[in-house]
C-alpha angles and dihedrals in degrees: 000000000000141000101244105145101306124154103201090066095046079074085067095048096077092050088050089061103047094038118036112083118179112274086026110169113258094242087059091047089050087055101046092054101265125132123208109236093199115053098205085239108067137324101282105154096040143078137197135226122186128186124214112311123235115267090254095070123075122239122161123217096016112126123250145192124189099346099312129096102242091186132078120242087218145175122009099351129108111176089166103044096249098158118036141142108245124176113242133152095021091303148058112278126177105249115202098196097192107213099122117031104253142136137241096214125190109237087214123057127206140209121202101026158173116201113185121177143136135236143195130187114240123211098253130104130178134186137311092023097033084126109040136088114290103260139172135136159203113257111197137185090031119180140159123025137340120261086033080136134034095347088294112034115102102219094272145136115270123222102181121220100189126132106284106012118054114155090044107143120219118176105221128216118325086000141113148182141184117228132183099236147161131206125245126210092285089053096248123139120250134187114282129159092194094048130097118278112261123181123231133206157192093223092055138334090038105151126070112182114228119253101258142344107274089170123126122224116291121275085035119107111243128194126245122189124178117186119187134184136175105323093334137082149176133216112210119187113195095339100318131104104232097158140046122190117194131179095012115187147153132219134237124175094348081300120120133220137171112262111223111147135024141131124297117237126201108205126235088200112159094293151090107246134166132211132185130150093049107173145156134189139167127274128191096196133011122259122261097229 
């Protein structure tokens, strides 16, 4: 199933917007055309890819050189449990654990969405990032190979989920985006829907900080909604809009063409992170939030 330009789902589309609150029950989500992306069993319908680990992790059989693994680990295999389904909080919910660098990717990829989940931080931290701040993110419009960025990142549009910023857009790798922004004192762009428009991308300014912190306190759950529509999208953290991409689009071959579809990646970033209530559904506009 995906969303892909079908019409019969954007019949759907309207009932999704007048029908799906947050926290809505999965029966209702099955009605209203939205399709529950973790099944709250295993992770059919997804499949993993992880880059070299740090020299700190243990990995037989993966090659090494001085002291560093100089190999990925690669696609579908998972020696160090990276990417399990663990109960907590009365129910199954996805753990990253992040100790190697790695993506959770939908087989599938969509086009005209609505991708609702929640999240929670976990106590775990690895190297190199073992004292910064807990990140991961949502990668979304992927599309072409694994290790496009960074050794492990498909090309995509970030949206970051990491204490304190969550909403954050990064254009990754042979993408770009227009967002209305300000700068702040460091001279840094921020979120502003009354601001000019700046581009943003993966060559060079390719970070845009969302407008404000919607997270709740750590150790809580907190919402995370991405609609996207056409070559637009919004990032909405517990409820609230705090990111607006325009204009998105990827290049191949120093040509340029609007990015509307693509698979969605869940990071594997440094850091112990849950997800549950993973769902997507069709939209025939975007919502005015």
């Amino acid at each position: 199933m995906n969303f892909i330009r079908n019409p019969v789902n954007w019949a759907f589309a309207m009932l999704s917007m007048l029908m799906v609150p947050y926290g809505w029950s999965q029966k209702n989500s099955t009605e209203s055309g939205y399709k529950e992306l973790f099944n709250g069993k295993d992770l059919s319908g997804w499949y993993t890819y992880q880059r070299q680990p740090e020299p700190t992790s243990k990995v037989v059989g993966l090659k090494m050189e001085d002291g560093k693994y100089v190999e990925p680990i690669g696609l579908n295999k998972d020696p160090l449990g990276v990417f399990t389904v663990v109960e907590l909080d009365g129910g199954k919910v996805i753990r990253i654990s992040g100790e190697v660098f790695g993506i959770l990717v939908t087989e599938e990829e969509f086009e005209d969405y609505h991708l609702t989940l929640e999240f929670k931080y976990g106590e775990k931290r690895y190297p190199p990032r073992e004292n910064a701040k807990r990140d991961s993110g949502i990668l979304y419009h992927s599309f072409g190979k694994e290790a496009a960025r960074g050794g492990v990142w498909m090309s995509s549009v970030e949206c970051q989920i990491q204490e304190g910023d969550t909403g954050d857009l990064w254009c990754v790798q042979a993408t770009t985006a227009k967002v209305n922004v300000e700068t702040d004192g460091d001279g840094k762009f921020k979120y502003n829907p009354s601001g000019p428009l700046q581009e943003f991308d993966w060559r060079g300014s390719r970070y845009c900080q969302r407008s404000f912190d919607y997270e709740k306190p750590y150790g809580e759950w907190n919402t995370l909604d991405i609609y996207a529509f056409g070559d637009e999208s919004i990032h909405v953290v517990n409820g609230i809009k705090n990111m607006h991409l325009k204009d998105i689009r990827y290049y191949e071959a120093d040509k340029s063409t609007p990015l509307t579809k693509g698979k969605i990646q869940l990071q594997s970033e440094g850091a112990e992170i849950f997800y549950r209530n993973i769902r997507i559904g069709p939209i025939s506009k975007m919502p005015n939030l």
